[in-house]
C-alpha positions, -999 to 999 in steps of 0.1 A, spaced: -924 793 182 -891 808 166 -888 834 192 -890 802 217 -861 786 201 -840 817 198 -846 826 234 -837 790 246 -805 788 224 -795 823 241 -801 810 274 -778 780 263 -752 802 251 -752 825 287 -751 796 305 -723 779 286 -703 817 288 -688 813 320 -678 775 316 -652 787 286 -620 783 310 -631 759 331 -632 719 330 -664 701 309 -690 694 335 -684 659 340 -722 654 352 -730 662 315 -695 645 299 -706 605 281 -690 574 277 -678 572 243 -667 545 220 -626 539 226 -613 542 187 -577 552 197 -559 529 168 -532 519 199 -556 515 225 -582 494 212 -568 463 227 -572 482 265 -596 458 286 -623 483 286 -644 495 249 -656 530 270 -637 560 277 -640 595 282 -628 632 271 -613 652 287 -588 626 295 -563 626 327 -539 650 309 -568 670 298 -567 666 260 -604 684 252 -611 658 225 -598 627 204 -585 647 180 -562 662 201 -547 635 221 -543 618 184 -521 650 174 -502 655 208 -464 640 216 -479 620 243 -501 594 219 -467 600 192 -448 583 220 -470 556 224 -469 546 188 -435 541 183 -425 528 222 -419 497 208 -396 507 185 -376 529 209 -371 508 237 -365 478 211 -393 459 220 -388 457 255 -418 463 282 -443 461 253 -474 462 255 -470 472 292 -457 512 287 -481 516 257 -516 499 279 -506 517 307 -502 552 284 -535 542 272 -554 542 303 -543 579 308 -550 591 273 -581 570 269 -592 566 303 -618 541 313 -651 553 317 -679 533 329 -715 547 341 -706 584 325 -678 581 352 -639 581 347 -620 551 361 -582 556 376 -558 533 368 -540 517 396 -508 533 412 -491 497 423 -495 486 384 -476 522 374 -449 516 400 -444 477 392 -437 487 354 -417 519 361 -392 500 383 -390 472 356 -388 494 326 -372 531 338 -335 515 328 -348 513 292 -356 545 290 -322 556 307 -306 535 279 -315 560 254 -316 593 278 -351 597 273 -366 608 309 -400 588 326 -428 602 302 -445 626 329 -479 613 318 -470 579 333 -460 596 374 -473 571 393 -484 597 421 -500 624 400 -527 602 374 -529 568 391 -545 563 425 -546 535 453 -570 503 457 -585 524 487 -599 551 460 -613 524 436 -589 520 403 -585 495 384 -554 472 370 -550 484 332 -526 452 326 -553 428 338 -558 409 307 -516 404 303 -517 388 344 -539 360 350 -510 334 358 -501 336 391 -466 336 408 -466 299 412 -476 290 381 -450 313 362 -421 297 385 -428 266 381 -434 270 342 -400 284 344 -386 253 367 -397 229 341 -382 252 310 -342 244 302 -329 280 308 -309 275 271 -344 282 256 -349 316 274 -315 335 263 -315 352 232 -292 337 209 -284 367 188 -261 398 192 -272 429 208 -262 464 204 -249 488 228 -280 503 239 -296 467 237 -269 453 262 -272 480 287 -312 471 287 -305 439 296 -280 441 321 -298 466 335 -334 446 335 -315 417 350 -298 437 380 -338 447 390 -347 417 382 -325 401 412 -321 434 429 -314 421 463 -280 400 445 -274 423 419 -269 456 407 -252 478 377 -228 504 375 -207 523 352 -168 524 356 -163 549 330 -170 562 293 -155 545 262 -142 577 233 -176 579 217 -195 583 252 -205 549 258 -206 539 291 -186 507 305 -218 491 323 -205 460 350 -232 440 359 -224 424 404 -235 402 419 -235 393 456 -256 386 487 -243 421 498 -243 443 466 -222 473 462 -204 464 499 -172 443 504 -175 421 531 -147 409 551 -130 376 538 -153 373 503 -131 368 474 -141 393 444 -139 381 410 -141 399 377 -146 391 339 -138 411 310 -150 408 269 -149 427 238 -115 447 248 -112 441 211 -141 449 194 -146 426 167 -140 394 190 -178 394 202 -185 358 215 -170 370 248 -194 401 247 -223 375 243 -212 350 272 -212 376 296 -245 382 291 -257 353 290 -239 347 325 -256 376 339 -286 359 330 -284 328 339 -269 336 376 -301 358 381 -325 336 370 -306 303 387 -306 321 417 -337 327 417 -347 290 406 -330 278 443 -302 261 420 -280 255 451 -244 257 432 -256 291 420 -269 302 453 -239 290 472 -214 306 448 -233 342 448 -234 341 486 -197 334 488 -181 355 462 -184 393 445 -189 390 411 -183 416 385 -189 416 348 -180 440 325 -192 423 293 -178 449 266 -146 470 272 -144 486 239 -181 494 225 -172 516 202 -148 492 183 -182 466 187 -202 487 169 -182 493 141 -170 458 139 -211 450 139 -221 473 110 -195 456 91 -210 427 83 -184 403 105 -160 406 81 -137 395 101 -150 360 106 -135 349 70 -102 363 76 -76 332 71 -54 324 100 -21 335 99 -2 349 129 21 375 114 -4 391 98 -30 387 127 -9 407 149 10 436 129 -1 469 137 -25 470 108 -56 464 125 -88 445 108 -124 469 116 -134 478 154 -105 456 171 -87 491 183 -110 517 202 -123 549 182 -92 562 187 -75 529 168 -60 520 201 -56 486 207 -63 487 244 -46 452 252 -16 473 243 -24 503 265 -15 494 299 16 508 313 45 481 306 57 468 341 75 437 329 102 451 316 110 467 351 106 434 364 132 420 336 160 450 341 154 443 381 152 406 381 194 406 391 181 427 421 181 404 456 148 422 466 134 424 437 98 430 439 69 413 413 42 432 428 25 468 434 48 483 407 41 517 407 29 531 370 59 548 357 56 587 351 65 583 316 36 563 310 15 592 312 38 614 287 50 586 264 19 572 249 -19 581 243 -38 567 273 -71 556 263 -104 560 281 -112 527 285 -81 518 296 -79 543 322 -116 537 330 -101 496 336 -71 508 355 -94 528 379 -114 500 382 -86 473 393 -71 495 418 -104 504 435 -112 466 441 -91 442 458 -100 415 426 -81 380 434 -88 365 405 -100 375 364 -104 366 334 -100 380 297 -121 370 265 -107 370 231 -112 352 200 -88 343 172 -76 305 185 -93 282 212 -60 281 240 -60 297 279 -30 320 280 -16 328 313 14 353 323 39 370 314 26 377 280 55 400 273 86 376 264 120 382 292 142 391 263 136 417 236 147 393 205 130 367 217 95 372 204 83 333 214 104 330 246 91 308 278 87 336 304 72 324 337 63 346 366 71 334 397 38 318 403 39 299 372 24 266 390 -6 287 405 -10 303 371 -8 267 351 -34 253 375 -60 280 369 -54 278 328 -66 245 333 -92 251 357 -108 265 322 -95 244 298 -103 213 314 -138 221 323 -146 235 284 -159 216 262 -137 210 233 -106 232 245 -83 201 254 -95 180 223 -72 172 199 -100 168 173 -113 203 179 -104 232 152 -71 240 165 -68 274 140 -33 261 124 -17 256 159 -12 225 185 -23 237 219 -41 208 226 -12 188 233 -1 208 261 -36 207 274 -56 236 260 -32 261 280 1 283 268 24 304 285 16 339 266 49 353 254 58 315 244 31 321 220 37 354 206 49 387 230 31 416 234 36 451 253 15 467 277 -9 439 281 -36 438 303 -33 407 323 5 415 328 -10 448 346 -32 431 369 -3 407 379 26 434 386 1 462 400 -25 443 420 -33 407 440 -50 400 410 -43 366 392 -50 374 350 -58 345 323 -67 351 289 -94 328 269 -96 326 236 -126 313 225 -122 298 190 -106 304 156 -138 327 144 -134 361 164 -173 371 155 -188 336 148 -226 336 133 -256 339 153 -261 301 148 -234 296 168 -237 312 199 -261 289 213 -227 262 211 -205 289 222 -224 291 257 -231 252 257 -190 250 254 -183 278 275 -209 278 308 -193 249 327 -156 263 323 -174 300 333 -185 284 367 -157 268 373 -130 292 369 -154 316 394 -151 286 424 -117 283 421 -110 320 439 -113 295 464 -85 279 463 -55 282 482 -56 306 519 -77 337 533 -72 353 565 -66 387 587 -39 401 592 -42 424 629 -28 446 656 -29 430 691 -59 449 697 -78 429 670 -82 457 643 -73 447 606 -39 463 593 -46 478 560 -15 473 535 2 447 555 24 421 532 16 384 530 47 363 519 52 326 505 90 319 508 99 306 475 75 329 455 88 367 450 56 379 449 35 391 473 1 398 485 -12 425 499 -40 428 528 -74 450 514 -92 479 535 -97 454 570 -69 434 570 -81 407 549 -61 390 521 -66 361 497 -33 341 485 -39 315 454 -21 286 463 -13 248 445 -17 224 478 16 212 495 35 229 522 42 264 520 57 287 544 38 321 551 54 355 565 32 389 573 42 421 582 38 458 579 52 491 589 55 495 624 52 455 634 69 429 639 68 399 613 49 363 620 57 335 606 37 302 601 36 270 581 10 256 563 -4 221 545 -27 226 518 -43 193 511 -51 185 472 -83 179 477 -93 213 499 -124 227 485 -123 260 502 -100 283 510 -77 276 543 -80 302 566 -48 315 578 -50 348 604 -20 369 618 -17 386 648 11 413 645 27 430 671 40 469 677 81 468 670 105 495 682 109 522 653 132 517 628 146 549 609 158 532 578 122 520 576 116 559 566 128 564 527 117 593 509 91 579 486 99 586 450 75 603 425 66 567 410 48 553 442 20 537 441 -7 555 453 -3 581 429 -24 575 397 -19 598 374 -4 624 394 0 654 367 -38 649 356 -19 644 322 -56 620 311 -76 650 312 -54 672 297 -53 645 266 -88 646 265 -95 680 266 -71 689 238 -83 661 216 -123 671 221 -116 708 218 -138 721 194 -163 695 206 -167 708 241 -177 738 229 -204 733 212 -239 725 220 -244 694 237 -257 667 212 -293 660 215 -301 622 213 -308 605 185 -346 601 187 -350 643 195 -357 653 158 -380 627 156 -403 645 176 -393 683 170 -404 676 133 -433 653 142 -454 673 167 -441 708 155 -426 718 190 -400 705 213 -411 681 238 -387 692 268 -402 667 290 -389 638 269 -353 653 278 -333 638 307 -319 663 331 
């Protein structure tokens, strides 16, 4: 009988010999009892070993980076896609397994959550996990899988839209602040969200690295289209005045999920304009103002103090840059020219001496980039410190003078769009509202900048003397990073006046200007006699001129053509841009139309490369050594004992 025994356990053995390297026999693999800790809530109690990455065992797929991932994908990603990423991990490590047979998970359920959740991972430069490739372990109806997220689906489409319909949208947003990484998620989320309005992209890196994400939207994404306005907003260029940072968002938001709602104003106003939103200009100075417990809010009001060049934590850049002092100073070429008879107020070339004279920051050039790539025709600023609308100039017409009334020459365009804002906030024009120590509310919640206080290098003086852009600044209240409590009253104040302030790119004329053969004249001039500014046509021909309604008198030409007059009546009560075309014709060439164009033109942007240089010699020693590895990297190193390459994005 022992003979027996031994002879059939050596059989055994033989037979097992030559199945060392290969896969367990699946005929003779069982169902066992699912007892993963993080998978015990999968829709199946069965699985099976080896599992889809072939882990041999439980005990290996407990020790391996893949299930360490899982665990603490929550935490990583900051709660978002949860349990989605960690169910569908789970039916790869612990695939189903029914009849002794393993069970494929479906690939349409792995490519819907990669293409809502592959931004978070981007967020932190982690790559796709590999054990979640859609093509390689999931498989199609056709070859019998099954959906691993079936217990997390069983409303349907029209039940979850019209749960949403009957929802006040103020209820969805997140009433608290969000981190860098946190705000790129959701701006991010929200472009796939509404994919076919909306999309993300960076302009540039702040001094610590962080990208400066804008959020569009548009019925065309990523295109201009002939004769649609573009609009931009910018927050957080100082870093501790956050509300801005926060209303952005919540915009983004709320024109995604309105769209998508069929709220006509919404609709109409995405179909009809370009929208850009950059909700943080200085990230770095936001998380350091952040981690200091809002120290700011409690600061007590008092305007010589507030702006000396001491600055309070995260208001400059990492560099201590205050970037709303950055911008290359073009008023005071308009001031020292203004006894010129053709003096010029617009497309003022950037000086060369801006470029040698000061430190240029990143996100400023990152901004100026921006503005000059985009024919914008109108934008706003967010700050926070007082509850007023600035407007242009902000830098006072004579140097002693530091509360000096100093218009440009659209002043009535520019006091029309303050109040656009004003008028349509809640509390701005009120004389009962917290006024911070000052009396704006009796000139209507608006304020010519320098006759408030003067400053240098301003943005919105930038966008006014370089561009067709037309600049305000908001500030949004006394307290410059108010308490989460409040920022549910910050949007309730602020989402009309946001909305409103979009529409009114509207306003005033649009048109073409073209050759006789009907082709747009790029750079052509648009005129208003009476206004020494003008307006310059984009990439087809097309312009937009903000205008207050009464008779104006147009001109266009260009190089090459004769001029065209016309006359206009812009009725008060216009609610969309006239449309005013010109049809140019060839003129006889002129030689003192042919000047030698001076180093300072406008097309050149930074013309000794004197930014990188900066850079380069200020992040020396950093650029030589090893690229940093992100912040979650020794987490795992020291964790699973080895270094998980495939977490690394190339």
């Amino acid at each position: 009988m022992k003979a027996l025994v031994l002879l059939q356990l050596s059989l055994s053995v033989v037979a097992a010999a030559p199945r060392r390297c290969e896969p367990v026999d699946e005929l003779r693999a069982k169902c066992i009892e699912n007892v993963l800790s993080y998978c015990m809530d999968m829709p199946y109690t069965q699985t099976m070993f080896p599992n889809l990455v072939d882990h041999r065992n439980r005990d290996t797929t407990e020790l391996s980076t893949e299930y360490l991932l899982l665990s603490v994908v929550d935490s990583l990603l900051s709660g978002e896609c949860v349990p989605d990423l960690r169910m569908l991990g789970c039916s790869v490590l612990t695939p189903r397994c029914e009849n002794e047979k393993v069970l494929r998970p479906c690939r349409s359920t792995c490519e819907a959550v990669h293409k809502r959740c592959t931004h978070a991972f981007e967020a932190i430069r982690m790559a796709w996990p590999y054990f979640l490739d859609c093509d390689r372990f999931f498989v199609s109806e056709e070859e019998g899988c099954y959906d691993p997220l079936e217990g997390l689906r069983e409303e349907t489409p029209e039940m979850i839209s019209a749960s949403a319909a009957s929802v006040d949208y103020g209820t969805v947003l997140q009433f608290t602040y969000h981190s860098h990484t946190q705000l790129v998620n959701i701006l991010k989320r929200t472009a796939a969200e509404c994919s076919h309005i909306s999309r993300t992209y960076s302009i540039g890196q702040s001094t610590e690295g962080r990208d400066l994400l804008v959020i569009e939207f548009s019925s065309n994404p990523g295109e201009h289209e002939l004769l649609e306005p573009e609009v931009k907003y910018i927050a957080n260029m100082h870093g501790n005045e956050a509300l801005g940072r926060q209303l952005l968002i919540y915009l983004a938001q709320y024109l995604c999920s309105q769209y998508l709602l069929g709220n006509i104003r919404i609709q109409a106003l995405v179909n009809t304009t370009r929208i850009h939103l950059l909700p943080s200009m200085n990230p770095d100075g936001y998380e350091l103002a952040s981690t200091d417990g809002q120290a700011d809010s409690d600061l007590d009001y008092d305007e010589d103090v507030r702006y000396m060049d001491t600055y309070v934590t995260g208001r400059g850049n990492a560099q201590n840059i205050d970037l709303n002092r950055n911008f290359p100073d073009l008023s005071s070429i308009v001031y020292n020219r203004r006894r010129y008879r053709r003096l010029r107020t617009d497309h003022i070339p950037i000086p060369v001496s801006y470029w040698f004279d000061k430190a240029v920051a990143p996100e400023t050039y990152a901004v100026m980039k921006w503005i000059r790539s985009i024919p914008f025709v109108l934008s706003a600023s967010f700050h926070g410190g007082d509850l007023v609308v600035s407007y242009p100039y902000d830098f006072s017409k004579h140097p002693q003078e530091e509360n000096l009334f100093s218009p440009t020459p659209d002043e009535m365009v520019f006091k029309q769009l303050a109040r656009t804002y004003a008028n349509a906030h809640t509390t701005m024009t009120n004389s009962d509202s917290d006024r911070c120590g000052t009396q704006f509310a009796e000139k209507g919640g608006i304020v010519n900048g320098a006759e408030w206080y003067s400053i240098k290098g301003g943005m919105s003086d930038f966008n006014y003397l370089h561009t067709n852009c037309f600049e305000i600044t908001v500030e949004l209240g006394c307290d410059k990073f108010p308490t989460e409590e409040d920022l549910y009253l910050g949007w309730q104040e602020n989402k009309e006046a946001l909305l409103t302030f979009i529409e009114a790119v509207h306003r005033g004329i649009k048109g073409i200007v073209k050759d006789e053969d009907g082709n747009g004249i790029k750079g052509a001039t648009v005129s208003v006699k009476g206004i020494r500014h003008d307006i310059i046509t984009a990439e087809n021909g097309d312009y937009w001129r903000l205008l207050t309604p009464g008779i104006h008198i147009l001109t266009a030409t260009a190089p090459g053509y004769t001029r065209s007059l016309k006359k206009i009546i812009l009725p008060a009560r216009l609610e969309k841009a006239g449309r005013v075309d010109f049809v140019l014709k060839k003129a006889a060439v002129n030689q003192e139309d042919f000047i030698t164009p001076s180093i300072d033109t406008y097309d050149r942007f930074d013309p000794f490369n004197k930014f990188a240089w900066y850079n380069q010699r200020d992040a020396g020693e950093q650029r030589m050594e090893k690229a940093e590895q992100p912040w979650w990297w020794s987490y795992f190193t020291r964790s699973a004992g080895i270094a998980p390459t495939w977490l690394l994005r190339h």
